[in-house]
C-alpha positions in Angstrom: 2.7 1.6 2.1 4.5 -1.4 3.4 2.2 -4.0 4.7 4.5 -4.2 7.9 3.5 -0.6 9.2 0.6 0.5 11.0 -1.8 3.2 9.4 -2.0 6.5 10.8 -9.9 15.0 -3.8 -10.1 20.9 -6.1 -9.5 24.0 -5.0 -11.3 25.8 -8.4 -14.9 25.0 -7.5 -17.4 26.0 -10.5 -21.3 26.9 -9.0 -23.6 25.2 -11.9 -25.2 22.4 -13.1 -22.6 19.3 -14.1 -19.8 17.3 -14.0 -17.2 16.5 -11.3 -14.4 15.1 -13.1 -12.0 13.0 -11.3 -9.0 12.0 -13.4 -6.7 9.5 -12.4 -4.0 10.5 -15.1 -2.6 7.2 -15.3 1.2 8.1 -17.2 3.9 6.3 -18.9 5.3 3.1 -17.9 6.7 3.5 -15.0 5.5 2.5 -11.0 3.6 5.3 -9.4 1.9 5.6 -5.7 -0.4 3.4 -5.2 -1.3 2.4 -8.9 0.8 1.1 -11.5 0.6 4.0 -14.2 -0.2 4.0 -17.6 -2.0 6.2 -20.3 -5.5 3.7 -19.6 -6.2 4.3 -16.6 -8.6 7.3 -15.5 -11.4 8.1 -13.3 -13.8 10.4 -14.6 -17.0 11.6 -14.9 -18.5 12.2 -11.0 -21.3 14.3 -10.5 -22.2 15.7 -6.8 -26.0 16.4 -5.5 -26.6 17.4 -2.3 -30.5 17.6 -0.7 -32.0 19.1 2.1 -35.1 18.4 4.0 -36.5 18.9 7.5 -36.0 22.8 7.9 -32.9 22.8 6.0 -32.0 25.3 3.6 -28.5 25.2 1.7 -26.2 27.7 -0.3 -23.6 27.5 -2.8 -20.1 28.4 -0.9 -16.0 28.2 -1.4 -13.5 27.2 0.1 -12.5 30.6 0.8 -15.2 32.5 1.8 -15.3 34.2 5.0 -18.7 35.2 6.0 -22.6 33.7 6.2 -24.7 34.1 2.9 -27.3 36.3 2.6 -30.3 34.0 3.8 -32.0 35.0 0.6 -29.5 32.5 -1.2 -30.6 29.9 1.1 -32.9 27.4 -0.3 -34.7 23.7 -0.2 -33.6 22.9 -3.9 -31.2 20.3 -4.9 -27.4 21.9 -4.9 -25.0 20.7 -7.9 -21.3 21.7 -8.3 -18.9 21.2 -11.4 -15.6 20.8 -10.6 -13.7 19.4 -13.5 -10.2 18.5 -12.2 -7.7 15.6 -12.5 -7.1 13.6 -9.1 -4.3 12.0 -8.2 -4.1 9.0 -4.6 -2.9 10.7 -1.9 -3.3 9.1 1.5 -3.8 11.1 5.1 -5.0 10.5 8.3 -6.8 13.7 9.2 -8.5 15.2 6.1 -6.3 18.4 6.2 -2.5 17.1 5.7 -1.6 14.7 3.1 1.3 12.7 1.4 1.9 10.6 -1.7 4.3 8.3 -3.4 5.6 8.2 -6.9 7.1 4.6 -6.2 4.5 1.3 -5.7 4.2 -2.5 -6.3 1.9 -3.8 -8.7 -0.6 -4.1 -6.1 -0.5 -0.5 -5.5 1.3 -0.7 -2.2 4.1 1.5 -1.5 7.9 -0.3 -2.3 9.3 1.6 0.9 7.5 3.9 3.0 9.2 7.4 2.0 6.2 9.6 1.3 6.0 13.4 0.0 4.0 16.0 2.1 1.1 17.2 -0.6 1.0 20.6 -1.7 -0.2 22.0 -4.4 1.9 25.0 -4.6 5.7 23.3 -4.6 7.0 24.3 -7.4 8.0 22.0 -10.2 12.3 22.0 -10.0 15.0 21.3 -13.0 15.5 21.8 -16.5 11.5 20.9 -17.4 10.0 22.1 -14.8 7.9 24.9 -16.6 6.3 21.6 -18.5 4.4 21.1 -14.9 2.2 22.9 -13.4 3.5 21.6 -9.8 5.8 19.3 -8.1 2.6 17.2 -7.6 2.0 16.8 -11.0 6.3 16.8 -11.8 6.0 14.1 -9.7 3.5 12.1 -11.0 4.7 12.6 -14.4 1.6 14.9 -15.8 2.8 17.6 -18.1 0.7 20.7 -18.7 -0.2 19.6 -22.1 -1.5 16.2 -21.4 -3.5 17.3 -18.4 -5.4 19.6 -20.9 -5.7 16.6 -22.9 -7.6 14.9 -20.2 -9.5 17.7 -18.9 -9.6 21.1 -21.0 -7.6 24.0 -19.6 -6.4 22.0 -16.9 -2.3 22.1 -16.1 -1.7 19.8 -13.9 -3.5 17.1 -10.7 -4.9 17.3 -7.5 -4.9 14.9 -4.7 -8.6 16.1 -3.6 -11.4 17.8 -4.1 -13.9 20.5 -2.1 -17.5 20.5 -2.5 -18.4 23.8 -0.1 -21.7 24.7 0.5 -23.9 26.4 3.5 -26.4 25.4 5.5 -29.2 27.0 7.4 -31.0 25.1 10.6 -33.8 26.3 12.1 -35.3 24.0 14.8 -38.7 25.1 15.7 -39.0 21.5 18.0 -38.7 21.9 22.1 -35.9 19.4 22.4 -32.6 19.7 20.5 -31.9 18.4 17.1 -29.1 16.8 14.8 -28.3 17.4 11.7 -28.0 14.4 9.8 -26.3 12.7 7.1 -28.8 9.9 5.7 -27.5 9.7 2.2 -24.1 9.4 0.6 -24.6 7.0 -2.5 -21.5 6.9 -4.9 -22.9 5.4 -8.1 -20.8 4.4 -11.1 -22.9 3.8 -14.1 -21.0 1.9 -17.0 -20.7 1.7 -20.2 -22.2 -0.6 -22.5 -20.4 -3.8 -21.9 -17.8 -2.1 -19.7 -16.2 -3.3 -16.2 -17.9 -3.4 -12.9 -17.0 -1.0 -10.3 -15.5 -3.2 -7.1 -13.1 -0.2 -6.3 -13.2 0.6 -2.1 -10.6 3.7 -2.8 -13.1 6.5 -2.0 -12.4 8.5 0.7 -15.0 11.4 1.8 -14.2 14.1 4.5 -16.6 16.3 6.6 -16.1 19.2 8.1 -18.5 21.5 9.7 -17.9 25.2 11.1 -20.4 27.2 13.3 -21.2 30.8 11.4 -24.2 31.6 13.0 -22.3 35.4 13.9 -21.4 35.5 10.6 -18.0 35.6 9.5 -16.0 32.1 8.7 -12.9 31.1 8.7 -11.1 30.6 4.8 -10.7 26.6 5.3 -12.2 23.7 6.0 -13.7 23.9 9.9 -13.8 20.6 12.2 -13.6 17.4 11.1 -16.6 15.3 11.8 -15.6 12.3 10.3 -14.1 10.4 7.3 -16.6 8.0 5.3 -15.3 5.0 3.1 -16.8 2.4 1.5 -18.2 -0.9 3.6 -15.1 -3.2 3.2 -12.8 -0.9 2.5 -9.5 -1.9 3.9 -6.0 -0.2 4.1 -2.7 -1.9 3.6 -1.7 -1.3 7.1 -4.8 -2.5 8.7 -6.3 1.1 10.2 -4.2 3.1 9.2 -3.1 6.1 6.6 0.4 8.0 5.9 0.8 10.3 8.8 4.6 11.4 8.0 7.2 11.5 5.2 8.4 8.2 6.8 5.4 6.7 8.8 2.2 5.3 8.0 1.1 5.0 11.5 -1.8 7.2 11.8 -4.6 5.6 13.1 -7.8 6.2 10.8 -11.3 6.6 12.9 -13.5 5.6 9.7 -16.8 6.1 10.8 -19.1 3.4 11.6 -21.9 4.8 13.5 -24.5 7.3 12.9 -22.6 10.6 13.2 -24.8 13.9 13.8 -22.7 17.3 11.9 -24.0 19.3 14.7 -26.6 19.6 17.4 -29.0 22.8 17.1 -30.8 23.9 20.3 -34.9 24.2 20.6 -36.0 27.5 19.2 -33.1 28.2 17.3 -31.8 29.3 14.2 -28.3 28.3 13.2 -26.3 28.2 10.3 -23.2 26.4 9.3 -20.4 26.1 6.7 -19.8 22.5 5.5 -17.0 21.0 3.3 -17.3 17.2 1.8 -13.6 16.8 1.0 -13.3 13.7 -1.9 -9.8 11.7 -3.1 -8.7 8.5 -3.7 -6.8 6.9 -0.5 -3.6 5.6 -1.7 -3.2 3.0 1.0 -6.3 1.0 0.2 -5.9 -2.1 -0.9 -8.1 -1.3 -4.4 -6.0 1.9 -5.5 -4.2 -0.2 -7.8 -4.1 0.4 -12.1 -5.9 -2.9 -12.5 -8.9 -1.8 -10.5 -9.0 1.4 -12.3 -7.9 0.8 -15.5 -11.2 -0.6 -17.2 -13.5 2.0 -15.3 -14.3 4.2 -17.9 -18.2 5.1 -17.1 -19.0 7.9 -15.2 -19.9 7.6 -11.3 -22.1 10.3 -9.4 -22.3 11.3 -5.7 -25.7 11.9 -3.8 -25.7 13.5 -0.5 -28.9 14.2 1.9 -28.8 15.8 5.0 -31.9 16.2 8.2 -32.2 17.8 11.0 -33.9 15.5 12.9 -34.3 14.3 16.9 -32.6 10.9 16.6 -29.1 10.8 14.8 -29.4 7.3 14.7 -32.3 7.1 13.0 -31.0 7.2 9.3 -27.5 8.0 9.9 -25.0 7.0 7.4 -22.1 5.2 8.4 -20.3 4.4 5.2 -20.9 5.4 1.3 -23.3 3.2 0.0 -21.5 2.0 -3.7 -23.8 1.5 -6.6 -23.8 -0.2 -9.4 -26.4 1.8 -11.2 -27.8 5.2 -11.1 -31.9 5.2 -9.9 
């Protein structure tokens, strides 16, 4: 976005043990939003955990489901997800609506701000269009056939990524208690002799949705908060692409401790909760240079507690990390 304006991550999610593979897709030689693209650059290689403790239980879930899980999937073990799909920046204000541009500086920020509302299912248009899977990926020059190069059977980008699960509270305390965030490490391990990882582009989402009756609604619920890395700065101060013309939406990162929910004494609840992950367009990082020599593999731990105090061990940014422990 131009530095004159104000501000304003995968929809197939795979239940097992692995990989979350964020490509960046870098293509050709032309000038894309926010990076400047070519066939070097890629991110890749993310792997999500999520713990519970404190009388928290957790389930796999989607995106789409519409009801509580059976409390017999509900358990205290580590949850992993593999989501192997290829991520493109997008930029938004809110989590739920975003935009993109397929024209950028070198720096990564946007030539003029004329932005495309993201959605995955615009159909690719003219003569080639059944080389793309999408407009998205028309856009962004990605052709069927070299998305599957990147990642296998893929046809085309993303701008983000779900990671849906479940969780079960049961607070056996006299006094209400919050359920916590106290861990969201983003780790990038490289390679022998590779580059350091000094990108601030990560972007991560929550949204929580009450389904203690039992049915839920085929979405993402609230919005809690957005989490980005400590530093992490947008070209237009505060804020994110907010229109096809604007980038004047004002972006609350967090920066306190930020409780998902409060669960009364004596009660059981249960909630659905979706971590929503991309790469924000309109921070000053998302640019090919940054990306371009990060060819290790980066992993994301989550923990969550239900606990009395929310500021306790609240996190208030994702912690980046040079190394995995």
């Amino acid at each position: 976005m131009k530095k004159t304006n104000t501000n304003k991550g995968l929809k197939k999610l795979i239940p097992a043990a692995g990989m979350l593979m964020l490509s960046a897709a870098m293509l050709g030689t032309s000038t894309f939003a926010w990076f400047t693209m070519n066939k070097e650059v890629s991110v890749t290689g993310m792997t999500v955990h999520t713990t519970v403790e404190s009388n928290l239980l957790i389930s796999n879930d989607s995106l789409s489901s519409t009801s509580k899980n059976a409390d017999s999937s509900f358990s205290t073990a580590t949850l992993t997800q593999t989501i192997e799909k290829i991520l493109e920046p997008v930029s938004t204000d809110d989590g739920k609506e975003f935009y993109y541009t397929v024209d950028a500086l070198a720096t990564g920020d946007a030539r003029v701000d004329a932005y495309t509302l993201y959605n995955a299912s615009s159909a690719a248009t003219g003569d080639s269009a059944t080389d793309y899977l999408n407009k998205f990926s028309q856009d962004y020059g990605l052709t069927k056939t070299e998305a599957a190069a990147i990642v296998a059977a893929e046809q085309g980008a993303v701008g983000y990524v779900d990671y849906v699960f479940q969780l079960k509270a049961d607070n056996t305390a006299t006094a209400a208690e919050v359920i916590d965030l106290t861990q969201m490490d983003l780790t990038y391990t490289a390679p022998t002799n590779g580059a350091a990882d000094t990108n601030n582009a990560y972007r991560a989402a929550i949204f929580v949705e009450d389904i203690t009756s039992g049915t839920a609604t085929a979405d993402a619920g609230s919005l809690v908060g957005i989490w980005a890395p400590t530093g992490a700065t947008n070209f237009s101060g505060a804020n994110a692409v907010d229109s096809t013309t604007t980038v004047t939406g004002n972006v609350t990162y967090v920066n306190a401790a930020t409780g998902l929910a409060s669960v009364d004494a004596g009660t059981t609840k249960y909630y659905k909760v979706v971590v929503r992950l991309w790469i924000e367009g309109e921070d000053t990082t998302c640019y090919s240079a940054k990306f371009k020599d990060l060819t290790g593999s980066w992993a994301l731990d989550l923990k969550f507690k239900l606990q009395d105090n929310n500021t306790a061990a609240g996190v208030t940014s994702i912690n980046m990390l040079p190394t995995r422990s």
